[in-house]
C-alpha positions in Angstrom: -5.7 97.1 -91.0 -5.6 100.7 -91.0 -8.2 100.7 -93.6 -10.5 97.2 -92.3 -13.6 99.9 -91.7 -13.5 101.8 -95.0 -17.6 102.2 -95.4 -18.0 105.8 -95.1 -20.6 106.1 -92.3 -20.9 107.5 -89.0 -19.6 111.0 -90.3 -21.9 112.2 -87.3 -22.7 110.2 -84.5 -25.7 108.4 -85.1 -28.8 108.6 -83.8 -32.3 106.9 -83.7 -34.4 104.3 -81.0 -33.3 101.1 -79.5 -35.9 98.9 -77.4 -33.2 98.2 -74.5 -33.3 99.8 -71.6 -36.8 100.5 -71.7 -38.1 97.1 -73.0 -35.7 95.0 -72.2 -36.1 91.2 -72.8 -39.5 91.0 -72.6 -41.1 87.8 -74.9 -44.6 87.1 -73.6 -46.4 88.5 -75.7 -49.9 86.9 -74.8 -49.3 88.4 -71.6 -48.2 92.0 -72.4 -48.8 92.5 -76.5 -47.6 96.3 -76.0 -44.0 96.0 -74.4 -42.9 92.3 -75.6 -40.1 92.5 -78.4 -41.5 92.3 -81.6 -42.5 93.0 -84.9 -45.3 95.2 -83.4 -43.1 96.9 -81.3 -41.0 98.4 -84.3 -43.6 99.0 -86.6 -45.5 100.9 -83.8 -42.4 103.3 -83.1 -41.3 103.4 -86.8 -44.9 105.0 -87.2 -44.2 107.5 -84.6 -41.1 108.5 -85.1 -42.0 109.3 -89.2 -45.3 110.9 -87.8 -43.8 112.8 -84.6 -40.9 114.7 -85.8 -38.2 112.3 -84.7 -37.1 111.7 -87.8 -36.8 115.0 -89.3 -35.1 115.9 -85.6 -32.6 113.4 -87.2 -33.3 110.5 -85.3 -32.9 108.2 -88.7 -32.2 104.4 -86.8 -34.9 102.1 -85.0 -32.8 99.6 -83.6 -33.7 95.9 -82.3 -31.3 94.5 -79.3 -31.1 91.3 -77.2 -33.4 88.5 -77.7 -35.2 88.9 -81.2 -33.9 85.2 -82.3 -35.6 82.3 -82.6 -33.8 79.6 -79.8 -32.0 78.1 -82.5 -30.5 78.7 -86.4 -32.2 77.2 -89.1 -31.3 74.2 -91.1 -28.9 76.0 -92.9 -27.5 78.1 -89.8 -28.6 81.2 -90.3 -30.2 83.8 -87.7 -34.1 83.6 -87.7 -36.5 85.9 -85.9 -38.6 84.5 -83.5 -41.3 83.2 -85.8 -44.5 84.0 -83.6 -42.6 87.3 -82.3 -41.8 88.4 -85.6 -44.0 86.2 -88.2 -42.9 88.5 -91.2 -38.9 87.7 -90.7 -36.9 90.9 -90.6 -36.6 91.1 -94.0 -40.6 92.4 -94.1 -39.8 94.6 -91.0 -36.8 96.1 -92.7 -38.7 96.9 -95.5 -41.6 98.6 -93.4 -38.9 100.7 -91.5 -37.3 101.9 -94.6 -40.6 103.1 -96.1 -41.0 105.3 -93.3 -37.7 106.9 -94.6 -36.1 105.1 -91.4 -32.9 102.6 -91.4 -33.1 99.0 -89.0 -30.3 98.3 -86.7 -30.4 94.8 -85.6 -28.4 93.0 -82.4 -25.8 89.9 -82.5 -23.2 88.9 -80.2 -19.3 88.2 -80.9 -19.6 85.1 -78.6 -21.4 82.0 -78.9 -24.7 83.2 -77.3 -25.9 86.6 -76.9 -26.0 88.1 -73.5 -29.5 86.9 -72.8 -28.7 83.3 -74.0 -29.9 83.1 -77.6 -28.0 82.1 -80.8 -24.7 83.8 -80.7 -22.1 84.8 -84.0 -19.7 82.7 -83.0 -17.9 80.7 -86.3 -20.9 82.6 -88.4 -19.6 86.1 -88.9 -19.1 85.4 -92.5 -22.4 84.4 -93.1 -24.3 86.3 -90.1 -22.9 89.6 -92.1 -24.3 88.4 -95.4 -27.7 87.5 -93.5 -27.9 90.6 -92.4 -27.0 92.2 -95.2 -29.9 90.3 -97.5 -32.2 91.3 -94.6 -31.5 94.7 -95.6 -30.2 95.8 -91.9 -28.4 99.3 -92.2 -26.6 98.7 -88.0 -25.4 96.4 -86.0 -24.9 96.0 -82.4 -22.3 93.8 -81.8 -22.1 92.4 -78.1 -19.2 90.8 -76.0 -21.0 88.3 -74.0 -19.9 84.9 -74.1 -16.4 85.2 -76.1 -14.0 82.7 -74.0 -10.8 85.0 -74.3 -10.0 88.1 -75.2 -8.3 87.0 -77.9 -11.0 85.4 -79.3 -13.3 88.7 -78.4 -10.7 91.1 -80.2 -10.7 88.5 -83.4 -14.2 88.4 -83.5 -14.7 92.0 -83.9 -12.2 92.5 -86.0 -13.6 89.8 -88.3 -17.2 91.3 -88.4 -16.2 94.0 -89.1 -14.3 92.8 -92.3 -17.4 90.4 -93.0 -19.6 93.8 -92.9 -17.6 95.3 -95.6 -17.5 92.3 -97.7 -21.1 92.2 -98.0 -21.3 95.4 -100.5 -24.1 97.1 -98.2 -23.2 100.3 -95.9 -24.0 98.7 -92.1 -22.9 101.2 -89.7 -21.0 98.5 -87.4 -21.6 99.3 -82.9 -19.2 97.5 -80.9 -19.0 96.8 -77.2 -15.1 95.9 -77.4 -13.6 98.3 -75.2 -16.1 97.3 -72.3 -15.2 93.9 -72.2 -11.5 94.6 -72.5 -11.7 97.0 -69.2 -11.2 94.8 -66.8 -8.4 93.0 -67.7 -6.6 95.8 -70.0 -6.3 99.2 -71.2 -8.2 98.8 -74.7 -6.2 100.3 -78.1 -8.3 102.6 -79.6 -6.5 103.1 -82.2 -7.3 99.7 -83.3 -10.9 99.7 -82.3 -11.6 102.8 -84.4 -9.9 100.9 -87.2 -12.5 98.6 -87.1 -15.9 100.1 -85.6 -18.0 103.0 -86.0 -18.7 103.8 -82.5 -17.9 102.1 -79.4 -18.9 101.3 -75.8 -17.0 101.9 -73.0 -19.0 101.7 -69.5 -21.4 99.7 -68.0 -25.6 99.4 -69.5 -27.0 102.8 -68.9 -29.9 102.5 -66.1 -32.9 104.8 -66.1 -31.5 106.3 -62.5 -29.3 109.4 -61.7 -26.9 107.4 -60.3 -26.3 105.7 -63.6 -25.9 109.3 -65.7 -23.7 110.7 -63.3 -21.3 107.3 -63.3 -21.4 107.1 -66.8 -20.0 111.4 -66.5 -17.3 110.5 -63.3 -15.9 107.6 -65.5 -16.3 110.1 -68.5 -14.0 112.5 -67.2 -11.8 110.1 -65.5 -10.7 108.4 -68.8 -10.9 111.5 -70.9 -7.1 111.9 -71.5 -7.2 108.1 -73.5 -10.4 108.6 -75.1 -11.7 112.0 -76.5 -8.6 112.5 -78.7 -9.7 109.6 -80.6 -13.0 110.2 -81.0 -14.0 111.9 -84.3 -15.6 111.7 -88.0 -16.8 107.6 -88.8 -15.8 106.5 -85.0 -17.2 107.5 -82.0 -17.0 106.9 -78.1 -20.3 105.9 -77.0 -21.2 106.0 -73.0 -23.7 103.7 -73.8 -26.1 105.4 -76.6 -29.4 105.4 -74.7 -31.0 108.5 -73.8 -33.3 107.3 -71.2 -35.0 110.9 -71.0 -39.2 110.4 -71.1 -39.2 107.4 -68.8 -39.3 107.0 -64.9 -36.1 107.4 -63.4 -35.0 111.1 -63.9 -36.0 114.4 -62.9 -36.6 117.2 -65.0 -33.3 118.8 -64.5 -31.1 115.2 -64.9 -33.0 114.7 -68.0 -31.6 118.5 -69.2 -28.4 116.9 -67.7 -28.7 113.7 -69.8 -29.2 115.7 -73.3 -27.0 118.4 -72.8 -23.9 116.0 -72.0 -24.4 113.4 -74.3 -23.9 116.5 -76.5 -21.0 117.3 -75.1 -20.1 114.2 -75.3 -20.5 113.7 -79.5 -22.1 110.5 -78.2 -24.8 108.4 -80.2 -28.1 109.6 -79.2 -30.1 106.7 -79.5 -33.4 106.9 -77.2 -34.6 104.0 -75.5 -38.4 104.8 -74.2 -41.8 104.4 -75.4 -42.8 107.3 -78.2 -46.2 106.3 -78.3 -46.9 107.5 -74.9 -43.9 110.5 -74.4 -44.7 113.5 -72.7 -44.6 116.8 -74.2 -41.6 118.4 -72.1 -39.5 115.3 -73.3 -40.0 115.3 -77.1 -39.0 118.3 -77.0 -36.0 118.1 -75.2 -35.1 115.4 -77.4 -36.0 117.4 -80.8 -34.2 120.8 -79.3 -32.8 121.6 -82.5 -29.7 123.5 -80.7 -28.7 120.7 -78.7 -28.6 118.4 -81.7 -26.9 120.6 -83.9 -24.0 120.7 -81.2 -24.1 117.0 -80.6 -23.7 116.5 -84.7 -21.1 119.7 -85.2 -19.6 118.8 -88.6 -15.7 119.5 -86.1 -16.0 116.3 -84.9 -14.7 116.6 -81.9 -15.7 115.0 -78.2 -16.1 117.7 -75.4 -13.8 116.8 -72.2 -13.8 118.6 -68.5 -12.3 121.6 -67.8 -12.6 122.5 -64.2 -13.9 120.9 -61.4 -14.7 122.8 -57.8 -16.5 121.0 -55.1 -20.0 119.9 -56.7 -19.6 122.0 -60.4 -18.3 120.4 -63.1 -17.1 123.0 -66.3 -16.8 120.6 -69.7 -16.1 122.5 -73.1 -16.8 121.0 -77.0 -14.7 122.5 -79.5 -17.7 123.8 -82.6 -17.1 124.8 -86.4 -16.7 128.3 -86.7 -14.4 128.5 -83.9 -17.5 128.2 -81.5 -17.8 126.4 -77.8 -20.2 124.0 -76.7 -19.8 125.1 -72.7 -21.7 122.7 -70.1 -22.1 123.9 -65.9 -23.1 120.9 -64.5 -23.7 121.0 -60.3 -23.8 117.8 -59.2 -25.2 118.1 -56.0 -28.0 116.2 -54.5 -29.1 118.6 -51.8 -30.6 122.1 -51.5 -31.4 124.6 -54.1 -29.9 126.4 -56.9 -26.1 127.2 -56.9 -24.4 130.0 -58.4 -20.7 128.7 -60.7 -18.3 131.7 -61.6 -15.7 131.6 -63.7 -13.6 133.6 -66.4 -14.1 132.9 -70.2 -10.0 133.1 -70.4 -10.8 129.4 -69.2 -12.5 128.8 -72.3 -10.7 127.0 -75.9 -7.3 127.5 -73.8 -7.9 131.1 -73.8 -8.8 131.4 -77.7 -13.0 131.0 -77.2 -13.6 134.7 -75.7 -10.8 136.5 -77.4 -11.0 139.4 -77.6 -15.1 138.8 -77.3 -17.6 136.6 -77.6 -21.4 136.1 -77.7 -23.3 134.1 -75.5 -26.3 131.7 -76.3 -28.0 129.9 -73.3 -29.1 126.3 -75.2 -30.5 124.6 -72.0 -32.9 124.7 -70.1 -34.3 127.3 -71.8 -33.2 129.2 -75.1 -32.1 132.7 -74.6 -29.3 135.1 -75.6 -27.0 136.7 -73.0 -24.9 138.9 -75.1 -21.4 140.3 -76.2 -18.8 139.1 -73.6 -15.0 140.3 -73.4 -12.0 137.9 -73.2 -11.1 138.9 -69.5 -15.0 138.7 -68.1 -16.4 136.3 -65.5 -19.9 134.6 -65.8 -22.1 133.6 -63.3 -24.4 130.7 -64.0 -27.4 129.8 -61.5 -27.5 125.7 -62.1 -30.6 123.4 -60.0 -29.3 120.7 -58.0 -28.4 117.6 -60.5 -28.9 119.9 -63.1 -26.9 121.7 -66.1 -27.1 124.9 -68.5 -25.9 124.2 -71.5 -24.3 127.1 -73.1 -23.4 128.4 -76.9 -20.0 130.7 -77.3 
């Protein structure tokens, strides 16, 4: 078992595009051609992210979710696309995606219907894999929805995942198994990393404050069972959409957003609409500083530190003996707060020792200098906000 997920991917957390959250379900496409799932869709944000700068940011995966599918399999039970949705199949849009030097991650459900009701992989993992596999698919989501028990949810996963492997092709394999375990029991993680690439923990990621700052309470709540596990082809993922360039957040909870998801090692996988993004989000989302700490070759998931009143201190262990350091104030009311503390906090004392520099990453870039092992910092946060720090 220990070896059921030997393909070799995921070495970073992954990153790329996913049409849920921002697009949803949406299938009537006479009556809104622009933001209806389809093979337009893709091909539209394929074309920006290869002509953008997403791609050589590293965002490598444009990902289709819920409801793709025709109503029902085919004669011979396979998966279809919707045939007016996506009248080339998947196979042509797979092979537009990777011409743009992009992979396709597709969406399926360990159930007998996905979570939106259409065809689910239920009694067809074996032959769903290979499907997707001739399709040329490079990811899969793989929902909960719709299981019956969770013994049957547990064998599922672990079947796809074999199924994957069997089909020769490297499929970087998403799971929602630990979610839909939650509620009854504590999930083995030890097991789920045996079999998945990254994993989902918490509840659908909403484009709302509220949403990022549950996703960060429940974060730092569970942290003792889950960031030890985290690490090199498996990953925790508090639901991989970076909603940032949409509706719901303010400037500063989008800084949030990035800079923990960082922290985090969490796939960064935007959900919003590239052809119309403003300037001060694409570049958030390309900062080359923040990326490089969210795909540190260490491995490692950041965890929380120290927690007084509003502030919230996380660390991320870095190659090269560095720190990821985030300030996050959580509150909702007034202006900018002030968070002291000393940098013996830091890598259990090791980070500062006997100095250290200091590189501010967000919200803006700048250096603060050489620091001793036994100073204090001071860092001026904005309500909701974060700085994001390098040591």
């Amino acid at each position: 078992a220990a070896l059921a997920l030997d393909n070799g991917l995921a070495r970073t957390p992954p990153m790329g595009w996913l049409h849920w959250e921002r697009f949803l379900c949406g299938t009537d496409c006479a009556a809104d051609p622009r933001r209806c799932v389809s093979e337009q869709l893709f091909v539209e944000m394929a074309d920006r992210m290869a002509a953008d700068g997403w791609r050589d940011a590293g965002y490598e995966f444009i990902c289709i979710d819920d409801c793709w599918m025709a109503p029902t399999r085919d004669e011979h039970g396979r998966l279809r696309a919707d045939p007016k949705r996506f009248p080339g199949g998947i196979r042509k849009l797979a092979d537009y995606v990777h011409s743009k030097g992009l992979k396709l991650g597709i969406y399926s459900d360990v159930g007998n219907k996905t979570c939106a009701g259409f065809p689910g992989s239920y009694n067809h993992y074996d032959l769903d894999a290979q499907t997707f596999a001739s399709w040329g698919v490079d990811l899969l989501k793989f929902d909960g929805c719709n299981s019956g028990s969770l013994e049957l949810l547990a064998e599922g996963y672990r079947h796809m995942s074999l199924a994957l492997n069997k089909t020769g092709r490297s499929i970087v394999y998403s799971c929602e198994w630990p979610f839909y375990l939650r509620p009854v029991q504590q999930p083995n993680y030890t097991e789920i990393k045996q079999y998945c690439n990254h994993w989902r923990n918490f509840y659908d990621v909403y484009d709302s404050w509220s949403s990022i700052k549950g996703i960060l309470d429940w974060t730092a709540l569970h942290q003792d069972s889950i960031v030890k596990i985290a690490g090199p082809g498996g990953w925790n993922d508090p639901d991989m959409a970076l909603v940032i360039g949409n509706f719901g957040l303010s400037w500063d909870q989008s800084v949030t957003q990035m800079a923990m998801w960082a922290i985090m090692a969490a796939p960064l996988f935007m959900s919003n609409d590239l052809r119309r993004i403003s300037p001060e989000a694409k570049c958030l989302l390309q900062n080359k500083e923040v990326i490089a700490i969210n795909q540190d070759p260490l491995g490692k998931q950041g965890y929380q530190i120290a927690k007084d009143k509003n502030f919230q201190l996380w660390e991320r262990p870095l190659s090269g003996q560095a720190y990821a350091v985030a300030v996050l104030n959580q509150q909702e009311i007034g202006g900018p707060q002030n968070f002291t503390f000393s940098l013996t906090f830091l890598g259990n004392g090791l980070a500062c020792n006997p100095a250290c520099s200091i590189r501010q990453v967000l919200p803006a870039s700048r250096d603060w200098g050489i620091y001793s092992w036994i100073s204090s910092l001071s860092v001026e946060v904005n309500p909701t906000g974060t700085v994001l720090l390098k040591v």
